[in-house]
MARKE-830821 format. One line per field, with one value per residue (C-alpha): residue number from 1; x, y, z. Coordinates in steps of 0.1 Angstrom, whole numbers, plus 2048, in hexadecimal, padded with zeros to 3 digits. Example, Ala and Ser with C-alpha at 12.3 -4.5 7.8 and 13.67 -1.06 7.14 Angstrom:
BEGIN
i	(1/2)
xx	(87B/889)
yy	(7D3/7F5)
zz	(84E/847)
end
This chain:
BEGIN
i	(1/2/3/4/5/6/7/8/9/10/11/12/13/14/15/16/17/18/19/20/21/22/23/24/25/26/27/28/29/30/31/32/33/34/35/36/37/38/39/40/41/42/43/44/45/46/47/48/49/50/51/52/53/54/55/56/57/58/59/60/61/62/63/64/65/66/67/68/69/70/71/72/73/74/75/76/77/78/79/80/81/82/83/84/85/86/87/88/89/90/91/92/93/94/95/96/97/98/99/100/101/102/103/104/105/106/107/108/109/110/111/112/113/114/115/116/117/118/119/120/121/122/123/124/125/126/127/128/129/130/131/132/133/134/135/136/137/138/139/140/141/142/143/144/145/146/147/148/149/150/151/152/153/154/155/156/157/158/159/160/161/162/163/164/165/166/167/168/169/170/171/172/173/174/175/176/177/178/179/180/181/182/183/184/185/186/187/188/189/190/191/192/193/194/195/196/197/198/199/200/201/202/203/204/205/206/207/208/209/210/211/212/213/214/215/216/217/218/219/220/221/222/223/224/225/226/227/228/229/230/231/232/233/234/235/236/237/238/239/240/241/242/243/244/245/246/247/248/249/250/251/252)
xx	(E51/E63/E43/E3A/E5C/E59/E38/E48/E65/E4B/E39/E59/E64/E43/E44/E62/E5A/E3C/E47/E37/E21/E33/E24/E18/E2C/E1D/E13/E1F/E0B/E06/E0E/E26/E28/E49/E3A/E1C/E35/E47/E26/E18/E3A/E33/E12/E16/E34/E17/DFC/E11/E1E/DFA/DE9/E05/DFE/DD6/DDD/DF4/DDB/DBE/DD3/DD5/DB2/DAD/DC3/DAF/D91/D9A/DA9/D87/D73/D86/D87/D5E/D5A/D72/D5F/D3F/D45/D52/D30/D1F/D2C/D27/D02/CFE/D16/CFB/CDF/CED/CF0/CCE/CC0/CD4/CCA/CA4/CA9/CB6/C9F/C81/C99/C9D/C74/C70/C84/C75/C51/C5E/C6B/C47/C3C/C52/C4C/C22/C27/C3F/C5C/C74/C95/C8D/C84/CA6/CB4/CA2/CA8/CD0/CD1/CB9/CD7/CF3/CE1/CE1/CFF/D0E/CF5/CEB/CFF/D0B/CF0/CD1/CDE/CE2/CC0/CB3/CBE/CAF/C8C/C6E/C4F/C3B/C54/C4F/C70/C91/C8C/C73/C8D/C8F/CAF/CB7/CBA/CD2/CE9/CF0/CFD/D0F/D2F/D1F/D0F/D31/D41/D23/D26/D4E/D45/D30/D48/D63/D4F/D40/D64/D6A/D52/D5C/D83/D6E/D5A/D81/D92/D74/D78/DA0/D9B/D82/D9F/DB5/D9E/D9A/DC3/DC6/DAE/DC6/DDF/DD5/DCA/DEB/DF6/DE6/DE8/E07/DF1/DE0/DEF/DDC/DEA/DC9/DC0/DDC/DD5/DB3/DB8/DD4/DBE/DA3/DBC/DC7/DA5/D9D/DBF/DB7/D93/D9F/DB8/DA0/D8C/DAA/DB0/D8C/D8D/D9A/DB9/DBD/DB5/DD7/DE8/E0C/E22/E40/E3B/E44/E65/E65/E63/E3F)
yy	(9F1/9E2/9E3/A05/A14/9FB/A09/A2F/A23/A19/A39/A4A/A38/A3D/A62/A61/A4E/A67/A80/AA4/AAB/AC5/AE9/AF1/B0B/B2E/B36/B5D/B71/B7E/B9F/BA8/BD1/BD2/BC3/BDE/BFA/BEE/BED/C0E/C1D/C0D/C1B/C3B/C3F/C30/C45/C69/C5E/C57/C77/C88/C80/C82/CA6/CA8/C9A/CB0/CD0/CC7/CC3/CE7/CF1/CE8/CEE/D11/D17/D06/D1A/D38/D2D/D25/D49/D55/D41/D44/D70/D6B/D59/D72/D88/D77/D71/D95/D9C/D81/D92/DB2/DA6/D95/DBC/DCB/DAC/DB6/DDB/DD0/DB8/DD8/DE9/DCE/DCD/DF3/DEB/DCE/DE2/DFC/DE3/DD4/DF5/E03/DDA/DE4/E09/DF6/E0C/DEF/E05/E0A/DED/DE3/DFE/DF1/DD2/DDC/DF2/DD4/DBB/DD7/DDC/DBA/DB1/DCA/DCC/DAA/D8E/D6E/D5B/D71/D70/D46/D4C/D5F/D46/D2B/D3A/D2F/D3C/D34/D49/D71/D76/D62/D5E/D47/D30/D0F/D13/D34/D4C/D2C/D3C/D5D/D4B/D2C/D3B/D48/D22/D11/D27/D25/CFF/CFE/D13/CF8/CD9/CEE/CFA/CD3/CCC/CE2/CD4/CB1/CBC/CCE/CAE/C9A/CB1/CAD/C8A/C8D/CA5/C89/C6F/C85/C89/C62/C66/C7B/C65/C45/C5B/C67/C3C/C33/C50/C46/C20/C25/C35/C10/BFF/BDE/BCA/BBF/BE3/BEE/BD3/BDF/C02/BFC/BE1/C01/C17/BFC/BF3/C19/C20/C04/C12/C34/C2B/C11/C30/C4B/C32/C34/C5A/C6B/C7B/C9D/CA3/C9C/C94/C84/C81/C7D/CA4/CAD/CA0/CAD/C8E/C8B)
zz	(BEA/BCA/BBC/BC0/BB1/B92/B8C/B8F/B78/B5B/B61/B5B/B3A/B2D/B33/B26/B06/AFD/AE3/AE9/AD0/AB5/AB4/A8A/A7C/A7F/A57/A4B/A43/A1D/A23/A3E/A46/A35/A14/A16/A1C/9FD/9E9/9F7/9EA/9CC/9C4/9D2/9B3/999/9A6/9A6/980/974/988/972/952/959/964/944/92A/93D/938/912/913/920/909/8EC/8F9/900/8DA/8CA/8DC/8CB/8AB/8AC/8B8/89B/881/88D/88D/869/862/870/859/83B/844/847/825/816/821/815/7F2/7F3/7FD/7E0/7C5/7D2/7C9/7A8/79F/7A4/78B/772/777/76F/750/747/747/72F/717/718/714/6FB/6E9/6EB/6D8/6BC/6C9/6C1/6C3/6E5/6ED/6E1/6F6/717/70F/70E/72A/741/735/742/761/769/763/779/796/799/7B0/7A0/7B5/7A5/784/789/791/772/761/773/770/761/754/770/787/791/79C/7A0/7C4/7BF/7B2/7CB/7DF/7D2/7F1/802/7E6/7FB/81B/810/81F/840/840/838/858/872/868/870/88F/89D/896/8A6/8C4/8C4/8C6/8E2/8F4/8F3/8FF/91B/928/922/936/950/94E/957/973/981/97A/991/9A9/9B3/9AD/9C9/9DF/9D8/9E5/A02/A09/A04/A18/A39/A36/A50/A69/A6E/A87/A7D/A5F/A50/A53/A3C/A26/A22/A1C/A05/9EF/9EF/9E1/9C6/9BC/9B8/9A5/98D/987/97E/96C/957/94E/945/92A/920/91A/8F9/8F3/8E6/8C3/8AD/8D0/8C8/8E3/8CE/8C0/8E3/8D9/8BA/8A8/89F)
end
C-alpha cells in the first residue's frame, strides 16, 4: 500500500514539474482592413486629382485642335485665292506676250522695208506695252532669256513665279492642320488616360464589398498597378502647344 501511493506521489511531482509547452505568437497580418480603408481613401483622392487634370490638359488639347483646324481652313482659302490670282496673271502675261509678238513682227517687218523710224516707233511703243501689261515675274523672265528660248515661259522655274504666295500659304495650311492633328491624337490619348482613371475608380470603389481580406488586397493592388500605368503614360504624352500653367495666373 505505501508503495503504491509513493508511486502516485512521483507521478504527481512529475506532472507537476512538466512546463506546458508555450503557444507561438499569432503574426499580423500586412494589411489589416483598417490599413486598406486608409489606402483606398488615399488613392481614391490621387486618382480623382489626376482624372482632373487629364480631363483638363485633354480639353486644352481640343481647344487647339479646334482653333488649328480653323486657321488651316483660313490659310488654305487664302491660298486658294492666290493660286487662282496667280493663274489669272499668268492668263493675262500670255495675252500680252501674243501682243508684244505682233509688235515684235512689225518691227521685223518695218526693220526688212528699211522703215527705221518705225521701227523706232514699234520698238517704243513694244517697250511701253511691256512695261505696263507685263507682271514682275515675265519681265524677270525676258530678261532671263536666251537665244535658244521662244518665249519667257520656257525659262526653268519661271511659272513657280506666279504662285509662290499661294505655295507659301498651302504650305502654312498643312503645318497648321498637321498641327491639329497631333493635338487631336493628344487629346485622344488623355481621354484614354481617363478612361482607365475611371476603371481605378470604380476598383477602389468596390473593394468594400469583399468580405475576404486577401480579396481586397488584391483588387486594391489591381487598381494601383493600373493607376501607376496610366499615369506612366500621361507623362509620356505632349502638352499643348505654348502650354504654361503659370499664364493661368497671370504670371507667365
Amino acid at each position: 500500500m505505501s508503495e503504491t501511493t509513493e508511486i502516485k506521489e512521483t507521478e504527481v511531482e512529475t506532472t507537476t514539474d512538466e512546463k506546458a509547452p508555450e503557444t507561438a505568437p499569432k503574426k499580423k497580418p500586412l494589411l489589416s482592413p483598417q490599413k486598406i480603408e486608409v489606402l483606398v481613401a488615399i488613392f481614391l483622392g490621387i486618382t480623382a486629382l489626376l482624372t482632373a487634370w487629364a480631363t483638363w490638359i485633354g480639353s486644352l488639347h481640343g481647344g487647339n485642335q479646334a482653333t488649328n483646324y480653323t486657321k488651316s481652313n483660313n490659310l488654305a482659302s487664302e491660298g486658294n485665292s492666290e493660286y487662282n490670282a496667280g493663274m489669272q496673271l499668268y492668263l493675262s502675261d500670255l495675252m500680252a506676250w501674243n501682243t508684244m509678238m505682233d509688235y515684235a513682227f512689225d518691227k521685223e517687218l518695218a526693220n526688212l522695208e528699211g522703215k527705221q523710224a518705225e521701227v523706232a516707233l514699234i520698238d517704243g511703243k513694244l517697250n511701253t506695252y511691256a512695261e505696263q501689261n507685263c507682271s514682275a515675274v515675265m519681265l524677270e523672265a525676258i530678261e532671263k532669256m536666251t537665244e535658244e528660248m521662244n518665249s519667257p515661259f520656257e525659262v526653268p522655274d519661271m511659272m513657280d513665279g506666279y504662285f509662290v504666295e499661294a505655295n507659301e500659304l498651302l504650305a502654312q495650311s498643312r503645318e497648321v492642320l498637321e498641327e491639329g492633328q497631333r493635338d487631336n491624337a493628344n487629346g485622344d490619348a488623355f481621354n484614354l488616360v481617363n478612361v482607365i482613371y475611371s476603371v481605378v475608380l470604380f476598383m477602389l470603389g468596390i473593394v468594400g464589398i469583399f468580405k475576404s481580406l486577401p480579396n481586397r488586397a488584391v483588387v486594391l493592388l489591381i487598381a494601383v498597378i493600373a493607376l501607376l500605368l496610366a499615369t506612366i503614360y500621361m507623362f509620356t504624352i505632349p502638352m499643348p502647344t505654348g502650354f504654361n500653367i503659370l499664364s493661368f495666373f497671370g504670371a507667365g
